[in-house]
C-alpha positions as CSV (number, residue, x, y, z in Angstrom):
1,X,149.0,146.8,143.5
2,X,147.5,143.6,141.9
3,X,147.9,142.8,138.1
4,X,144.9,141.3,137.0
5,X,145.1,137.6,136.9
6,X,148.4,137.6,138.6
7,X,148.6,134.9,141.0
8,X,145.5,132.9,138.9
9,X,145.9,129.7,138.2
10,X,145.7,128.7,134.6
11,X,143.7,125.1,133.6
12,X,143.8,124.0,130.5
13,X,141.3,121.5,129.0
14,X,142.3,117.6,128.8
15,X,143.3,116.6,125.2
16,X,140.6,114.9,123.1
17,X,137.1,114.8,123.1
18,X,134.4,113.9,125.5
19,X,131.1,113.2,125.8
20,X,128.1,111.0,127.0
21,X,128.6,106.8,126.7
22,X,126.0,105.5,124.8
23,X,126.5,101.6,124.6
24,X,125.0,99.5,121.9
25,X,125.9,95.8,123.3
26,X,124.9,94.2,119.8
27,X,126.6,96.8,117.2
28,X,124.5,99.4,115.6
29,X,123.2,97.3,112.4
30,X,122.1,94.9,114.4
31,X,119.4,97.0,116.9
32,X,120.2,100.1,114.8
33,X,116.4,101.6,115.4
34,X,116.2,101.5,119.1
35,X,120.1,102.0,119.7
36,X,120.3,105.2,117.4
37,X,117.6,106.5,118.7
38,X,119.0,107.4,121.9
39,X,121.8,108.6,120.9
40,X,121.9,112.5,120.7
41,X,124.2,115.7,120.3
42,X,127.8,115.5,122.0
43,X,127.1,111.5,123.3
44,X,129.9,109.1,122.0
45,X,128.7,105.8,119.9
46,X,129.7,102.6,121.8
47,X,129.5,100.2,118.9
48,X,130.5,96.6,118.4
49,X,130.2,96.8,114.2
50,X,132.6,94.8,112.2
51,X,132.7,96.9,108.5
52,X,131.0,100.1,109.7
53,X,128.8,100.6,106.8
54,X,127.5,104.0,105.1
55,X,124.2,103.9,107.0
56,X,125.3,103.8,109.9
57,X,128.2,106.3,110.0
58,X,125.0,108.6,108.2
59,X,122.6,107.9,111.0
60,X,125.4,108.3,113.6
61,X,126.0,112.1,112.1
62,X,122.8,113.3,111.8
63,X,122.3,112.1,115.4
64,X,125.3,114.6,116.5
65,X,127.9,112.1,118.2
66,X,131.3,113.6,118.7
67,X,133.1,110.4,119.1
68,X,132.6,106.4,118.1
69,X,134.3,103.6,119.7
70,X,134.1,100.2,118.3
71,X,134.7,97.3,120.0
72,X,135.2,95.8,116.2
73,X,137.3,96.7,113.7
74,X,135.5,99.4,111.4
75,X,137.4,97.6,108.1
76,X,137.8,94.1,108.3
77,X,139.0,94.3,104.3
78,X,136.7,91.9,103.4
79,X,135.7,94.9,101.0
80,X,136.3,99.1,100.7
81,X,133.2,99.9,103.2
82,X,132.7,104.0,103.3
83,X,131.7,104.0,107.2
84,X,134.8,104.9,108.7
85,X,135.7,107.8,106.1
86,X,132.1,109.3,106.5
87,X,132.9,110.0,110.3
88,X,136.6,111.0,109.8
89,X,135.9,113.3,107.0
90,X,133.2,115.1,109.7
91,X,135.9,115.1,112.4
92,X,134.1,112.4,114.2
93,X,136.6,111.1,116.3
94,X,137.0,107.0,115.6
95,X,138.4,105.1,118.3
96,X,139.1,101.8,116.4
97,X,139.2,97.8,117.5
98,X,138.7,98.0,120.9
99,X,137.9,94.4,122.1
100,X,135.1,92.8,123.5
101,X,136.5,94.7,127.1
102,X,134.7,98.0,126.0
103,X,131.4,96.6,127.4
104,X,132.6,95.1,130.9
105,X,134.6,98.6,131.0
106,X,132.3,101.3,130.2
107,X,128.9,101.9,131.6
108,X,125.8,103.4,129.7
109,X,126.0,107.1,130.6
110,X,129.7,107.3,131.8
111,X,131.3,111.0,130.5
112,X,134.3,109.5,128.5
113,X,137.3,111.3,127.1
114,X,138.3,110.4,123.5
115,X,142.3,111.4,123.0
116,X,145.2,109.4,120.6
117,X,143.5,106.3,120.6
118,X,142.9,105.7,124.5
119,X,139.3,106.0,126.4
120,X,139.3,108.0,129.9
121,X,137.0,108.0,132.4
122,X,138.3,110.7,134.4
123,X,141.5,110.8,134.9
124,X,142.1,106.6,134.3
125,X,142.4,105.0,130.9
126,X,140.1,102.5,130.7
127,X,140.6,101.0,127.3
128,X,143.3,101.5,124.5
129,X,142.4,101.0,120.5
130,X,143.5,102.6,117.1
131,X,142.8,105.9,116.4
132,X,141.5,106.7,112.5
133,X,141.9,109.6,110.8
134,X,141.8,110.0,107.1
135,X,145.3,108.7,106.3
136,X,144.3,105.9,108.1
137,X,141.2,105.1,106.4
138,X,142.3,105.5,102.8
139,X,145.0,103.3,103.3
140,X,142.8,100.1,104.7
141,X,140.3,101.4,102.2
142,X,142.8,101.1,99.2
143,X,144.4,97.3,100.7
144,X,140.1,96.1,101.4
145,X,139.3,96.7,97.5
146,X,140.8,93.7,96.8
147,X,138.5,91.8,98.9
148,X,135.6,92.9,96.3
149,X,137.3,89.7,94.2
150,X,136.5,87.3,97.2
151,X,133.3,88.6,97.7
152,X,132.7,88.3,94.1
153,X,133.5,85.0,93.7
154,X,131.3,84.4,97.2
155,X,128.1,86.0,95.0
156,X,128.3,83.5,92.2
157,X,128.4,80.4,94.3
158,X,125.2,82.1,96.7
159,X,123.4,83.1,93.7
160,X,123.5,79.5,92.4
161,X,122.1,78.2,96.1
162,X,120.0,80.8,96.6
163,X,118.4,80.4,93.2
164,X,118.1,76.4,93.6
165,X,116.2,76.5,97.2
166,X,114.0,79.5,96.0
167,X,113.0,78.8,92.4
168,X,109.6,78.4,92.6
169,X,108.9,81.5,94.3
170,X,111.3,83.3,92.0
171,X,109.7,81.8,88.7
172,X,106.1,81.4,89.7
173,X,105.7,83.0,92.4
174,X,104.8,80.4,94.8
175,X,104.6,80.6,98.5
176,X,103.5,84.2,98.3
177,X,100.7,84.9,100.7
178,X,97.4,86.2,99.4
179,X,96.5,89.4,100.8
180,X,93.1,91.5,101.1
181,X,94.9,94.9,99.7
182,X,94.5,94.7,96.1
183,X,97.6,95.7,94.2
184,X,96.5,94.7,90.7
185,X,97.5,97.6,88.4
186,X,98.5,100.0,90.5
187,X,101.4,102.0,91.8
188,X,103.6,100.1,94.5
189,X,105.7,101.8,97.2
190,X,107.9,99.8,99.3
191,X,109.9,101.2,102.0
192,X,112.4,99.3,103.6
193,X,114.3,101.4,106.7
194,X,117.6,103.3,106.5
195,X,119.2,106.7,107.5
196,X,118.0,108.3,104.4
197,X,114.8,106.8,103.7
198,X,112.7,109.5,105.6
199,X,114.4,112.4,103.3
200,X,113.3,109.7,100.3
201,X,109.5,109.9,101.2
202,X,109.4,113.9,101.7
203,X,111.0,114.0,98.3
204,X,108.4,111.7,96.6
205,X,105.4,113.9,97.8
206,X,104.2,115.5,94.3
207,X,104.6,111.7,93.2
208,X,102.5,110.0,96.5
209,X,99.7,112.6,96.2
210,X,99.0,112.4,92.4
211,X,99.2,108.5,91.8
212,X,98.2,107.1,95.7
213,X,99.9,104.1,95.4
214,X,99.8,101.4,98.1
215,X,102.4,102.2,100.7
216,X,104.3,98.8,101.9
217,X,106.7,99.3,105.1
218,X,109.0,97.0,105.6
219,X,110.6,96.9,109.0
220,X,111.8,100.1,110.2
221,X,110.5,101.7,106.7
222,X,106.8,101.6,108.3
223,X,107.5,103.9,111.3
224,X,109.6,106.0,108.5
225,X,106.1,106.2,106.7
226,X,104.5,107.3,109.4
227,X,106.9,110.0,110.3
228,X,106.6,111.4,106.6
229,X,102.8,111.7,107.8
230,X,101.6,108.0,106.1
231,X,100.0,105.5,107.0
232,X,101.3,102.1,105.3
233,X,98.7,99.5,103.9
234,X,100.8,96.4,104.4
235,X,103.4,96.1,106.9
236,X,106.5,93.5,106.5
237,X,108.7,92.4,108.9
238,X,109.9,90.1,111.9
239,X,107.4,90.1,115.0
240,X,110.9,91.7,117.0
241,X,110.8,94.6,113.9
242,X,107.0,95.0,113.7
243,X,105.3,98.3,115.8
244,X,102.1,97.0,117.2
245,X,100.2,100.4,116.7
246,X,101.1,100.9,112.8
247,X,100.4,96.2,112.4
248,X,97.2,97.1,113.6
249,X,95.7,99.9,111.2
250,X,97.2,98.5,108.3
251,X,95.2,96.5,105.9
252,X,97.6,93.7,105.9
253,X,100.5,92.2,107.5
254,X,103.0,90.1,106.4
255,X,105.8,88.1,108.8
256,X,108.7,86.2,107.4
257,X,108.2,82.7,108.3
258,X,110.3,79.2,108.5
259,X,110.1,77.0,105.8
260,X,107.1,75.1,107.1
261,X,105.6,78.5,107.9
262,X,106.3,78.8,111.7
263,X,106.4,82.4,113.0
264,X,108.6,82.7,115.7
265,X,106.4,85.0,118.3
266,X,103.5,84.7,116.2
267,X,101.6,84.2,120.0
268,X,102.7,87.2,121.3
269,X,101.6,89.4,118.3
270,X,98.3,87.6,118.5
271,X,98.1,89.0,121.9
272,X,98.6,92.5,120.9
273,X,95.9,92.5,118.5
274,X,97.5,91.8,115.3
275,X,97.1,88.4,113.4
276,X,99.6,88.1,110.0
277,X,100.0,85.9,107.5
278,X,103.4,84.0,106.9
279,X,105.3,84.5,104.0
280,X,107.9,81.3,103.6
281,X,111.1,82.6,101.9
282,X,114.6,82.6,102.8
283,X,114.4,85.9,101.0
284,X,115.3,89.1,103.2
285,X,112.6,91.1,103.9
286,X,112.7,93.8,101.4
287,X,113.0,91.8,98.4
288,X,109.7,89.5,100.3
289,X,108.0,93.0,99.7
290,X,109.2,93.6,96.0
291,X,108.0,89.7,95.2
292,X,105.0,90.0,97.1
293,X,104.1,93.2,94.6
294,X,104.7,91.5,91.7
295,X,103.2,88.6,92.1
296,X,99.7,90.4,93.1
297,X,100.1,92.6,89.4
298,X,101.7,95.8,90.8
299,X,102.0,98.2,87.4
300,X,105.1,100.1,88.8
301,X,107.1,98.8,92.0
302,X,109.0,102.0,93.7
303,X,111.9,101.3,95.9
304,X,112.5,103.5,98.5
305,X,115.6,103.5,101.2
306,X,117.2,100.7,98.8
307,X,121.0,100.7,98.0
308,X,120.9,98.5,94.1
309,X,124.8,99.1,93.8
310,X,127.3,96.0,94.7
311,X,129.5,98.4,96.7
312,X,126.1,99.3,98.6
313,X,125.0,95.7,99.3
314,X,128.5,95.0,100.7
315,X,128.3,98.3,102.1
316,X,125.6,97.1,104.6
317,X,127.4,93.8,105.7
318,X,125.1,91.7,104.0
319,X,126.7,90.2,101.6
320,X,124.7,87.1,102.0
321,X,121.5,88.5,100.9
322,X,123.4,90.0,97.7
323,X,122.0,87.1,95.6
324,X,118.3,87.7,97.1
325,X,118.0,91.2,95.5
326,X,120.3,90.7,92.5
327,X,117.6,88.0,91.4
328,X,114.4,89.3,93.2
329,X,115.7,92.7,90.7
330,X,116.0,90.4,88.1
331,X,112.4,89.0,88.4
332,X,110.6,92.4,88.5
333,X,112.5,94.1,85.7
334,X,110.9,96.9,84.1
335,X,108.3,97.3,86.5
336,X,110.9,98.4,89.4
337,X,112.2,101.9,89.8
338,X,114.3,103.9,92.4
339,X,113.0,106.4,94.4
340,X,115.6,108.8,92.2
341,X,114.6,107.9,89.5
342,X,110.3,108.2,90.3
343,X,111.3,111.3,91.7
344,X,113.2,112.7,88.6
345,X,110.4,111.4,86.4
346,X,107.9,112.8,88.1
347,X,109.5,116.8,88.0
348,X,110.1,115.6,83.9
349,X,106.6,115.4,84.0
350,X,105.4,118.3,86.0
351,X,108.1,120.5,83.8
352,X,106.0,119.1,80.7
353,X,102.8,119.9,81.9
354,X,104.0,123.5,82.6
355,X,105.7,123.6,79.3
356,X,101.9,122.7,77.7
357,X,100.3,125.2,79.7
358,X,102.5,128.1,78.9
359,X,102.2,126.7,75.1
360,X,98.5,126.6,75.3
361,X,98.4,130.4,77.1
362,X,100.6,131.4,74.1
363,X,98.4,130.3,71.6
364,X,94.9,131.5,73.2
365,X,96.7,135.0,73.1
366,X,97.4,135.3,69.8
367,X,93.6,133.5,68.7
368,X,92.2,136.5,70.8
369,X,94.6,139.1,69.5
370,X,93.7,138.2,66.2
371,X,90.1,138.2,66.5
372,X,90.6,141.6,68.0
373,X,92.1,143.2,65.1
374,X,89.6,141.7,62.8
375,X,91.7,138.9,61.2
376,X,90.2,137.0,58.3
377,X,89.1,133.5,57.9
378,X,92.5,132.5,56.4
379,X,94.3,133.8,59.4
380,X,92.1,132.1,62.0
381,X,92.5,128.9,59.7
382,X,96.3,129.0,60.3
383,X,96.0,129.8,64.0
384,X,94.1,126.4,64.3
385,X,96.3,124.5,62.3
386,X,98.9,125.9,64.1
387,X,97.4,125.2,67.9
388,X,96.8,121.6,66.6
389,X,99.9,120.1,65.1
390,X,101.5,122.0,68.5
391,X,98.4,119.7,70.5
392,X,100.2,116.9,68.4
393,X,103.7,117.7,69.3
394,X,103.2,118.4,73.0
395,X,100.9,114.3,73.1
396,X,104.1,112.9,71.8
397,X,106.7,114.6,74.2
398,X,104.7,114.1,77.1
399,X,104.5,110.3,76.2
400,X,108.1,109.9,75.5
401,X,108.5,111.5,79.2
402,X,105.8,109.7,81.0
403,X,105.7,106.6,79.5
């Protein structure tokens, strides 16, 4: 007689994880539109990324990877960047500071196995790095916050540069292209691109449909806008960043240019249809937008897919451009607001308007049940003055709210 499964042979799984190569020669921040697009569920990131920042460790979740290897090391400590400890804390495995090698020794669409800080193909390990987990992390975390004093120190002396080659477009506004969209008055959206920016734009909707303010895309932000189901009336961006399809139906479009207004690939846009004006700024691209707002009398200027905070700014590995939006935030001052912020202003406001209409229904009640018992003149006299210092009240909260 035969036991079942005697005499079967028993194979266990190889350690770690595996999953699909997908390489992204110049790091994900870098060509983070086109690289994260192919990236799906189960495939393992192939980054070279010094600092992994927090968008990208987002956008590399919500695209499903089970595993990241960087040919760079994730925290340089140049400052406490929350990358790394957004994938750990998800159980993304994060094979760290890998070398240059990683791209002569992988291939695009290898099956790679992720175990103890070693890369298989197969049965051969290919490539060795460092292996993060959460200890890990907080402890390169807690040494790189004292980097934020360099970097610090770095921001005062770019600020003073950056404010001495770009004063006149900072004070007056010059250099700033006209453009046929009128923005005079009106509500401003710009959208600059980012892992979270689509979930930004479905949250504004109420807000978008009530005041129809001009939509700006900047970059990656435009395709965002069209994915939220918009269509953006000036587009911003780089020829290389620019989608040819959304540059052409937009009203205007706006390329960052050299100092004596040379637009590298300006030719090859003109040949797809699309003919922009140069905007001249050493400026990046999302504070261009915010200025180019202002400058044309935007009432109200709405970020969206912006990170304001220091630790974001470094967060992104830009700390160069730190200076550009500390003082392009500077220049625009009240007349700039967070998507957050519209967004809770906006459900203030509906939550008033609800408040005046359940008020209002109130008061029509009692007018008609009083009529209906046969209530004197003195009692319908009250019931007015009552329903009008309560029209009074209800103007002055809904200012305070609304602005």
């Amino acid at each position: 007689m035969r036991w079942p499964g005697r005499g079967a042979r028993t194979t266990e799984a190889p350690p770690g994880v595996s999953g699909t190569a997908r390489m992204g020669r110049s790091g994900a921040r870098n060509n983070a539109p086109a690289y994260l697009r192919r990236l799906g569920p189960g495939d393992v990131a192939v980054i070279d990324q010094v600092d992994l920042d927090r968008s990208t460790a987002t956008a590399l979740l919500e695209a499903g990877v089970v595993g990241v290897v960087n040919a760079a090391p994730s925290i340089s400590g140049r400052y406490p960047n929350l990358g790394p400890e957004i994938l750990v804390e998800a159980g993304v495995v994060l094979v760290d500071d890998c070398g240059p090698s990683v791209f002569r020794d992988l291939s695009d669409g290898a099956t790679v196995r992720l175990h103890d800080g070693a890369v298989h193909v197969g049965e051969r390990e290919v490539l060795r790095g460092f292996a993060q987990d959460r200890d890990t992390v907080a402890e390169l975390l807690d040494e790189a916050r004292g980097g934020m004093a360099a970097q610090l120190e770095a921001f005062s002396g770019n600020t003073s540069e950056f404010l001495g080659r770009e004063r006149g477009l900072l004070v007056d506004g010059l250099g700033v292209p006209a453009i046929a969209t009128t923005m005079r008055d009106r509500h401003v959206v710009v959208v600059a691109g980012g892992a979270g920016t689509l979930a930004e734009i479905r949250s504004l909707a109420g807000y978008l449909r009530e005041n129809k303010p001009v939509l700006v895309g900047v970059g990656e932000g435009a395709g965002a806008l069209r994915e939220a189901g918009h269509t953006p009336t000036v587009v911003l961006g780089t020829v290389a960043e620019l989608d040819p399809a959304l540059a052409r139906r937009a009203t205007d479009v706006v390329v960052p240019a050299d100092s004596d207004g040379h637009i590298a690939g300006l030719a090859r846009l003109q040949d797809l249809g699309v003919d922009p004006v140069a905007f001249a700024s050493s400026a990046n691209p999302e504070d261009m937008a915010l200025l180019l707002a202002h400058a044309h009398g935007a009432a109200l200027v709405v970020a969206v897919g912006f990170d304001a905070s220091l630790g974001g700014f470094l967060d992104r590995g830009r700390s160069g451009s730190i200076p550009s939006t500390f003082l392009t935030r500077l220049r625009l001052g009240p007349i700039l607001v967070d998507a957050p912020a519209a967004r809770a202003l906006h459900r203030t406001r509906g939550s008033a308007t609800v408040l005046a209409l359940l008020l209002a229904s109130v008061l029509l009640a009692a007018v008609i049940v009083a009529i209906a018992l046969g209530a004197g003149p003195a009692a319908l006299q009250l019931l007015e003055n009552v329903g009008r210092a309560l029209g009074e009240w209800l103007s002055t909260v809904y200012r305070s709210v609304v602005g």
